[in-house]
N, C-alpha and C positions, 0 to 999 in steps of 0.2 A: 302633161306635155301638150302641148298645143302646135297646128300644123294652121298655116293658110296658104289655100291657091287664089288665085286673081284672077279674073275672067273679063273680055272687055264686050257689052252690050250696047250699038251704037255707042254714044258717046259717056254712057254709062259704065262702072268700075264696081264689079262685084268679089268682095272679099268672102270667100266660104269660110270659115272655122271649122276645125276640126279638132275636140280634146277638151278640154279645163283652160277656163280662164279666172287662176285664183294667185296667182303667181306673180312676183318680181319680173320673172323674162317672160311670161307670158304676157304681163301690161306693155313690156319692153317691145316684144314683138307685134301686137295690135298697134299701137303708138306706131312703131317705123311704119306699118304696111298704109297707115292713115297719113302719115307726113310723107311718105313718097306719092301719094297719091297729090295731096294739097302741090309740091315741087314740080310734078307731072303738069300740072293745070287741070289736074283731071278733079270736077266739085261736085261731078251727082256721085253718089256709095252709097252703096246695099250692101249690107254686112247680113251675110248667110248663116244663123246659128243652128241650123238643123242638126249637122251633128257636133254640136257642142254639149258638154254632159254636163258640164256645173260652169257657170260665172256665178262672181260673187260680187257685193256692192261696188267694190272700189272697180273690177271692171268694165261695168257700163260709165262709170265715173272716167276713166280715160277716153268713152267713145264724147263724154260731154266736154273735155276739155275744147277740144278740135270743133264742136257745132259750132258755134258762133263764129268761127275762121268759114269754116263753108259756106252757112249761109251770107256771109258780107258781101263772100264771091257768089252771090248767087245761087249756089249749091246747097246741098244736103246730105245729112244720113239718114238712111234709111233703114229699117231694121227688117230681117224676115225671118219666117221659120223659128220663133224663140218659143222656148218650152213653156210648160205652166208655170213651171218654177221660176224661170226667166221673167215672165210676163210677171209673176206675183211680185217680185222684187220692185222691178221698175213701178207698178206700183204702189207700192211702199216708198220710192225711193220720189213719189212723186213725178216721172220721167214720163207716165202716160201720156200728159200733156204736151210734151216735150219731142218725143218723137215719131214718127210716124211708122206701125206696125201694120206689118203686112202676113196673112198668113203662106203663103208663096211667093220665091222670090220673082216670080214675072209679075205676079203684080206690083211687087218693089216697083221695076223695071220700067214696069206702064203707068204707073202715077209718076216719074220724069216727063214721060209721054205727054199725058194729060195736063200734066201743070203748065209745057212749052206750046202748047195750042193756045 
């Protein structure tokens, strides 16, 4: 089961995860919380996995559909707080390169900061 809250930082949009993301509704529910974002006009996201207990390949794969939608808008995702097991994946799944990890989500938060200077 998976929960997310939303949190707005200046003009920043931070998604927490909370639970498994290995699931049909669980990609379902990432997916909406990522398109009501992009609908918002809202294109900086930090997605919070600190208390996420297991993703699995296919979903960081839904947070890749939506990058390249962001960044055209100029925007991004951001990742933070992702486990070992998390981090080894994306690894594997070759996604190091791809997005930018953060080990706290303020410093998500403050490299929006930095990159708008």
């Amino acid at each position: 089961m998976l929960n997310i809250t939303r949190a707005e930082h200046a003009k920043v949009i931070v998604l927490r995860l909370v639970g498994v993301v290995n699931d049909a509704d669980s990609y379902e529910m990432v997916r909406a919380a990522i398109h009501a974002c992009l609908q918002q006009g809202h294109y900086h996201l930090v997605l919070n996995f600190k208390s996420v207990a297991f993703i699995d390949n296919v979903g960081f794969g839904v947070l890749l559909e939506d990058l390249g939608r962001f960044r055209s808008l100029h925007g991004d995702i951001k990742l933070a707080e992702v486990s070992v097991q998390g981090e080894r994946l994306l690894r594997m799944m070759g996604l190091l390169r791809v997005f930018d990890l953060y080990k706290v989500e303020s410093a998500a938060i403050r490299g929006y900061q930095r990159e708008a200077a």
